[in-house]
C-alpha positions in Angstrom: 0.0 0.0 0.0 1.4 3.6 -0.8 2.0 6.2 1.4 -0.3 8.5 -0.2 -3.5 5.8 0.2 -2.3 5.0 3.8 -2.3 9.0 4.8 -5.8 8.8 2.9 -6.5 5.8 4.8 -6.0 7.6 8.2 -8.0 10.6 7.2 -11.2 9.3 5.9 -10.7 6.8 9.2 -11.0 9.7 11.6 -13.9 11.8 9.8 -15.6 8.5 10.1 -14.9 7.9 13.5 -16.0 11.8 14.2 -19.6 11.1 13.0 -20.0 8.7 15.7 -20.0 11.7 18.4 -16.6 10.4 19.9 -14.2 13.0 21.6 -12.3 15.2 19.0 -9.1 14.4 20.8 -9.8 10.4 21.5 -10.5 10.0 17.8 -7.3 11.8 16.4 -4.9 10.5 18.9 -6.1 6.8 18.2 -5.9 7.2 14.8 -2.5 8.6 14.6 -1.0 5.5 17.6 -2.8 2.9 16.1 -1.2 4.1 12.2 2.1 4.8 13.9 2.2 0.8 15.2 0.9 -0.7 12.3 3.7 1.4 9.9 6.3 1.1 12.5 5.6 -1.5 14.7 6.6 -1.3 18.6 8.9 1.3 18.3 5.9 3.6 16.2 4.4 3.8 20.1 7.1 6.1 21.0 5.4 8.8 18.9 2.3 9.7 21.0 4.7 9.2 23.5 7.1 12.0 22.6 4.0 14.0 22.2 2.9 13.9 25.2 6.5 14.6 26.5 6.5 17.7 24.0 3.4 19.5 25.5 4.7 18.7 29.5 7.8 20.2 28.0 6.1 23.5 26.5 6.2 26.6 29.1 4.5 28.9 26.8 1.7 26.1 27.2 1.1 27.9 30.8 -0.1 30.9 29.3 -3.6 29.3 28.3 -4.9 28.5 31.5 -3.6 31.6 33.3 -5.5 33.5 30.6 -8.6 31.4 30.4 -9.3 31.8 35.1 -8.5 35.6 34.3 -11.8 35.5 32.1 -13.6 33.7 33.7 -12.6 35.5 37.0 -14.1 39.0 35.6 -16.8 37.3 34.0 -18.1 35.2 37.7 -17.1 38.5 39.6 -19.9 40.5 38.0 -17.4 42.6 36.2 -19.0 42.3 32.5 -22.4 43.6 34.1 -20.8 46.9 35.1 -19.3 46.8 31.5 -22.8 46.9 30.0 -24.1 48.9 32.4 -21.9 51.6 31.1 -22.5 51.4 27.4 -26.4 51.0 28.4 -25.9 54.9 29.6 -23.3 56.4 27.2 -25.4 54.6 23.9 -28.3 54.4 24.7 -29.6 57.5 23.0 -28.1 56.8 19.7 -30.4 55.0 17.3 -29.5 51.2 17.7 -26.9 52.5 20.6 -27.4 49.2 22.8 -26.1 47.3 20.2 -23.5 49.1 19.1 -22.8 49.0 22.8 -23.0 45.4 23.1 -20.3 45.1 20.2 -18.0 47.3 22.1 -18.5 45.4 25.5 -17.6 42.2 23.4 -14.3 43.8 22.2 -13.0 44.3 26.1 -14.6 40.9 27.2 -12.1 39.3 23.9 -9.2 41.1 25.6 -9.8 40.0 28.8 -10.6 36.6 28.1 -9.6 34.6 24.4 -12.7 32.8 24.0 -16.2 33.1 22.1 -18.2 31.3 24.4 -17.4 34.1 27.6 -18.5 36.5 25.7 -21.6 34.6 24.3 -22.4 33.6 28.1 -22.0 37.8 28.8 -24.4 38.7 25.7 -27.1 36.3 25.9 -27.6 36.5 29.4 -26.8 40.0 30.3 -27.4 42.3 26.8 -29.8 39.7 25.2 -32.6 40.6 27.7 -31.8 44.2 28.0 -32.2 44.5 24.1 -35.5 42.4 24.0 -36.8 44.6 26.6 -36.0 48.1 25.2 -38.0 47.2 21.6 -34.8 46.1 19.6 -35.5 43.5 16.7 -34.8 40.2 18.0 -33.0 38.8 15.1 -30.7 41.5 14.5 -30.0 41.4 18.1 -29.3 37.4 18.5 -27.0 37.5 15.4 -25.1 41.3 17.0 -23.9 38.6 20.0 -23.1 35.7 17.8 -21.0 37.8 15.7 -20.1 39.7 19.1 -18.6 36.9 20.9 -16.9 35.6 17.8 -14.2 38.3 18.4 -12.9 36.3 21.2 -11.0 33.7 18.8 -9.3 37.2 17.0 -8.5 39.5 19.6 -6.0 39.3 22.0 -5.2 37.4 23.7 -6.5 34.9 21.9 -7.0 31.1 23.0 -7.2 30.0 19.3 -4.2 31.6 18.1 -2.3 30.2 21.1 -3.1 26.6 20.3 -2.4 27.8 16.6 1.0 29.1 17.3 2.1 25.7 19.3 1.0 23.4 16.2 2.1 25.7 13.8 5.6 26.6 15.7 4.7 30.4 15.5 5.6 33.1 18.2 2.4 34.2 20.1 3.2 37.7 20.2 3.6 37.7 16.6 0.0 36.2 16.6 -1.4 38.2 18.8 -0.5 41.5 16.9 -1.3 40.3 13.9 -5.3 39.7 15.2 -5.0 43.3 16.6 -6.1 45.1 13.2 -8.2 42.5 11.8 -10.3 42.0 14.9 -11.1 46.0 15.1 -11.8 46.3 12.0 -14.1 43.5 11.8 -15.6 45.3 14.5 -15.9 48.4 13.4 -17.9 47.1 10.3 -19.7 45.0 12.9 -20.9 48.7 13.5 -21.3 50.4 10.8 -24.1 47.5 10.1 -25.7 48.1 12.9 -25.7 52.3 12.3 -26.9 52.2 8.4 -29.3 49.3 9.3 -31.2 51.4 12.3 -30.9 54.5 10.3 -32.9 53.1 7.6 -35.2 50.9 10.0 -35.3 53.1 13.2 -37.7 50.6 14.5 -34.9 48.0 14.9 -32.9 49.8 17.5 -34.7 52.6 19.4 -33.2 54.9 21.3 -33.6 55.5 24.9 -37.0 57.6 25.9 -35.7 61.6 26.7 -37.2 60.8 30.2 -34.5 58.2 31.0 -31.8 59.5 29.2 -32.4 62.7 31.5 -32.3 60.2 34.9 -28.6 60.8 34.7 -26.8 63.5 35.2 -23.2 64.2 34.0 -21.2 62.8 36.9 -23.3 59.9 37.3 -22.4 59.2 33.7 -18.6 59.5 34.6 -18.9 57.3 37.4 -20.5 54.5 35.4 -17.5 55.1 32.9 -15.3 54.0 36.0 -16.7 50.5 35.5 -14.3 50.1 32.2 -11.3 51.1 33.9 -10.7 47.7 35.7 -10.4 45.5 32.5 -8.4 48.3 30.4 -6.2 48.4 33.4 -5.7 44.9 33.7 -5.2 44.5 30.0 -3.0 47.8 29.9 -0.7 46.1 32.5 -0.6 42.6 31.3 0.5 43.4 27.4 2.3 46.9 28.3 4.6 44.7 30.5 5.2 42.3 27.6 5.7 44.4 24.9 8.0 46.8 26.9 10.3 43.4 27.6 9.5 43.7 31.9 7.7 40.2 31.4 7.5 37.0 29.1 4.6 36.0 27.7 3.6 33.7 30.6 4.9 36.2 33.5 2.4 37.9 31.5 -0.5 35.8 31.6 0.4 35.6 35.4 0.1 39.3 35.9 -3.7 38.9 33.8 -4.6 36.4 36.6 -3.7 38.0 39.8 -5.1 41.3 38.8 -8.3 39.8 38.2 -8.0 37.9 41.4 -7.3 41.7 43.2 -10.2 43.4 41.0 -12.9 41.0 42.2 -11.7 41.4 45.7 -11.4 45.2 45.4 -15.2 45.0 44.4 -15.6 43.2 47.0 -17.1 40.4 44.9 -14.6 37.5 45.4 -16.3 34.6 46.7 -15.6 31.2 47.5 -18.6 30.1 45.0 -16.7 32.2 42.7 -13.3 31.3 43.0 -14.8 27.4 42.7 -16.9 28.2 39.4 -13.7 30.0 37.8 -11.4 26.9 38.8 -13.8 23.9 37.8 -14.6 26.1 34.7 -10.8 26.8 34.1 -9.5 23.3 34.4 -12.1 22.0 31.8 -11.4 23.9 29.3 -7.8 23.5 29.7 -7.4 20.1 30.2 -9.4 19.8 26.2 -7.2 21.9 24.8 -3.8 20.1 26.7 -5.0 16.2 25.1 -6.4 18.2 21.7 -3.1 19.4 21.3 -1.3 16.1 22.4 -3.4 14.1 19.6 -2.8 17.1 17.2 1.7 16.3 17.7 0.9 12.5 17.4 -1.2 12.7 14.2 0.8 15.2 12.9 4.0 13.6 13.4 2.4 10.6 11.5 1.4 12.6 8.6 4.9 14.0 8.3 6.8 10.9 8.2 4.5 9.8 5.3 5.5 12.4 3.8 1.5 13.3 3.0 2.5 17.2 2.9 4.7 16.6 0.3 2.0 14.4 -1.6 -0.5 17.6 -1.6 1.9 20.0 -2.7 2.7 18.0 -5.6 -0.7 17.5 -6.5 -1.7 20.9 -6.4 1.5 22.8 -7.9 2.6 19.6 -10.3 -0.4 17.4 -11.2 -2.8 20.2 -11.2 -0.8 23.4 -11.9 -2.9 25.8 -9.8 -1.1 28.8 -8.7 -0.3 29.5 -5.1 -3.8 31.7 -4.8 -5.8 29.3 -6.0 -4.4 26.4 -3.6 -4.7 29.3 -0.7 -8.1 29.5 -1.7 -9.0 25.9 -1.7 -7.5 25.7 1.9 -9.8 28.3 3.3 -12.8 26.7 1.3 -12.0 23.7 3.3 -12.1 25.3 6.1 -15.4 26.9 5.9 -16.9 23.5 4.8 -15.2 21.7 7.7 -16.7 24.4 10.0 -20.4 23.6 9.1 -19.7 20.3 11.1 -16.5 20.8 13.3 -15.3 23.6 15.8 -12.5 25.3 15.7 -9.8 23.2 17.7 -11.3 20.0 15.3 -10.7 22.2 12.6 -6.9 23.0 13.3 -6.1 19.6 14.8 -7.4 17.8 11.6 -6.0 20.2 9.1 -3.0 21.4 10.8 -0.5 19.0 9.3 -1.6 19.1 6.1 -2.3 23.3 5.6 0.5 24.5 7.8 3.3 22.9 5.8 1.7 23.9 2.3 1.3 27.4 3.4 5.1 27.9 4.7 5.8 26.0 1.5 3.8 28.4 -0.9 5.8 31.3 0.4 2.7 32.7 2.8 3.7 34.0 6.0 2.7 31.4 8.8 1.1 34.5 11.0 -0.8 36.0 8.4 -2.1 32.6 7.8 -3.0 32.4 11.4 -5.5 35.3 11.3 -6.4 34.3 8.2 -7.7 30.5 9.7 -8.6 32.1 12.7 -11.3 34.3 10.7 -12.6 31.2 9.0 -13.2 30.2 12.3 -15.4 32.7 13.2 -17.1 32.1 10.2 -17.7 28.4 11.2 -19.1 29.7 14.6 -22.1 31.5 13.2 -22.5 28.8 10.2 -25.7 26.9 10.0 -26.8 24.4 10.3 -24.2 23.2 13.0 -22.0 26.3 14.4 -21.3 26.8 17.8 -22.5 29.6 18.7 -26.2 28.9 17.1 -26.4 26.5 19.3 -24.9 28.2 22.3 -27.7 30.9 21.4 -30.3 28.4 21.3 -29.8 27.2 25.1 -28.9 30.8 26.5 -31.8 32.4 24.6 -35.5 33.6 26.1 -38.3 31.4 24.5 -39.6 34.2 22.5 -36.3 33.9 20.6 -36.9 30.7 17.9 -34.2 28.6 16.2 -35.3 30.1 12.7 -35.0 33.6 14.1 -31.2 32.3 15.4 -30.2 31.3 11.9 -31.6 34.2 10.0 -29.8 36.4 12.4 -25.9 35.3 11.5 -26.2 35.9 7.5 -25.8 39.8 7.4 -22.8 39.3 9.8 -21.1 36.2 7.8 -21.5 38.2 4.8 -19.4 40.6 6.7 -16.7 38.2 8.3 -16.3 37.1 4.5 -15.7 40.7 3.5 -13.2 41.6 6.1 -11.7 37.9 5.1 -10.9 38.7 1.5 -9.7 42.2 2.8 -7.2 40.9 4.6 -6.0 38.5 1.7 -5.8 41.2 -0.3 -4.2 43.2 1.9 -1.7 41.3 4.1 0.0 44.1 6.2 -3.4 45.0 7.9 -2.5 41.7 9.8 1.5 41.7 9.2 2.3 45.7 10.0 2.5 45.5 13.4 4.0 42.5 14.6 7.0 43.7 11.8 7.1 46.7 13.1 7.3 46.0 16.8 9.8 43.2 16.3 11.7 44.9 14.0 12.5 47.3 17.1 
């Protein structure tokens, strides 16, 4: 048997093993020891084996769960609901201000915490009712904290491109930078959908009554502003300390932790029931992404000793003669196909050893491919008929709120993703400028 059928052996083995609702991580590290002792025999065990060595091995590994209790941390401590609070006052009388609001609060609950479903557990149980309440249209609402909370996979400090730049052997800062451009602007068209839409259709997003508007005064307004100054602080201290060279990337991620840890006790708000939710909630997701990314090495290092990278490329450049656009294309293709089914760990973990490779070997810049995977993602998230966050929606959401209006909520804001996505193809340094020019210093 060739090399080429085995590696397509392996492949269509796992998909198949996925449709039976097995753990991502079981199916791919099974796949990749049970191919590594049938090729190799006893000593082919020795693969998972050193991958499990590499991630005990990998310090910058520590950075993920630091960053993932600091979220959770503001989000159990009540922090986010001051967040809104303030944008409730300060937007409110702008047509459509709430949501626009609700975008913004989802921008500083991404750079406090690196995950879309924080800030999808912040939206749809703190701004989803709020919104509902005040006369806002309920599908443009549901799909402003779908696309919302998709932000958290984009901006920094990202939990995606963390376990992206460990498979992909890329520096996190680099990838962190490079999402800093993409995810505002995303956001800001995020925005300037929301502002043309309610100008056009006032009746979508009212704006607050004169009466209530007039409840606060100036100071009180200033006060509620306080409310932001915790997470910009925290953020301010954590990646101002890394950037200026104080602190490494994990020293870092230490500072992001402890300060949340003082913030909720400055507030007066840190509980043992909270300090237990952030834990148990902490070491779940980081114990998925520790054996996703210990499968990833072992089916990876498979995959590379079959030399299956190599296979591809040659199909594509040699057999096929597409040019290096048209491959690129294909990969992200894939990806938004693979997303109507998979998340976005599966995603990476299946296609990691193939894409990565061909990129570097097309000439594309590993970190600009990063964002550029990491956008797909987000795509995937508000996909139908399987992305995450529709279903996330669906349990978090008030009954008056129906699957149907969930799905027709995401299209205006995919349409969008897929804009800013071809922007940044087209226009690499909006992604590449300013980790190049920080590092270049």
């Amino acid at each position: 048997m060739s090399y080429e059928l085995i590696a397509l052996l392996m492949f269509s083995s796992m998909m198949l093993l996925l449709l039976t609702g097995q753990r991502v991580f079981a199916v791919i590290g099974i796949v990749g020891a049970l191919a590594a002792f049938f090729l190799w025999g006893t000593g082919g065990i020795e693969i998972p084996f050193t991958a499990t060595i590499k991630v005990m091995k990998w310090y910058p590994l520590l950075t993920l769960p630091l960053f993932v209790f600091m979220g959770y941390m503001l989000a159990e401590s009540g922090i986010a609901d001051d967040l809104y609070r303030m944008f409730h006052v300060w937007f409110g009388p702008v047509r459509g201000g709430l949501a626009i609001g609700t975008i913004l609060m989802m921008v500083i609950i991404s750079a406090i915490n690196g995950l879309s479903v924080a800030g999808m557990a912040v939206g749809a149980t703190i701004a989803l009712p709020e919104l509902l309440r005040r006369g806002y249209d309920k599908v443009m609402v549901t799909g402003v904290i779908q696309a919302g909370s998709s932000l958290g996979i984009l901006v920094p400090p990202s939990v995606v491109l963390v376990l992206y730049g460990m498979i992909a052997r890329q520096p996190v800062g680099h990838l962190w930078m490079a999402g800093v451009f993409p995810g505002l602007l995303m956001a800001g068209l995020f925005i300037l959908y929301i502002v043309v839409r309610c100008a056009l259709q006032p009746s979508l997003g009212p704006a607050l009554p004169k009466e209530e508007r007039e409840r606060y005064t100036l100071g009180q307004k200033i006060a509620l502003a306080q409310a932001g100054l915790i997470p910009l602080a925290i953020f301010l201290a954590m990646t101002g300390l890394f950037l200026t060279g104080v602190t490494s990337l994990v020293e870092s991620s230490a500072v992001g932790a402890v300060s949340s840890i003082l913030a909720a006790a400055l507030r007066g708000r840190l509980t043992l029931a909270v300090l237990h939710d952030t834990t148990r909630k902490t070491l779940g997701i980081s114990a998925m992404f520790f054996w996703i990314i210990t499968a990833a090495l072992c089916f990876g290092a498979v995959f590379d000793g079959l030399g299956a990278v190599r296979s591809i490329e040659g199909l594509f450049l040699g057999d096929m003669g597409l040019e290096p656009w048209q491959v690129l294309s294909l990969m992200m293709l894939t990806f938004l196909v693979l997303g109507i089914f998979l998340d976005d760990t599966a995603m990476l973990v299946i296609v990691a050893p193939l894409f990565i490779p061909l990129a570097g070997a097309l000439g594309y810049n590993l970190v600009w491919f990063g964002v550029m995977y990491t956008i797909t993602c987000q795509i995937a998230y508000l996909t139908p008929p399987f992305g995450y966050n529709l279903f996330l929606m669906r349990a978090m959401a008030p009954p008056e709120v129906s699957l149907t209006d969930i799905y027709k909520s995401v299209f205006p804001f995919v349409g969008i993703m897929l804009f800013t996505l071809l922007i940044i193809a087209l226009f690499p340094g909006i992604a590449t400028w300013l980790p190049d020019y920080y590092y270049s210093k």
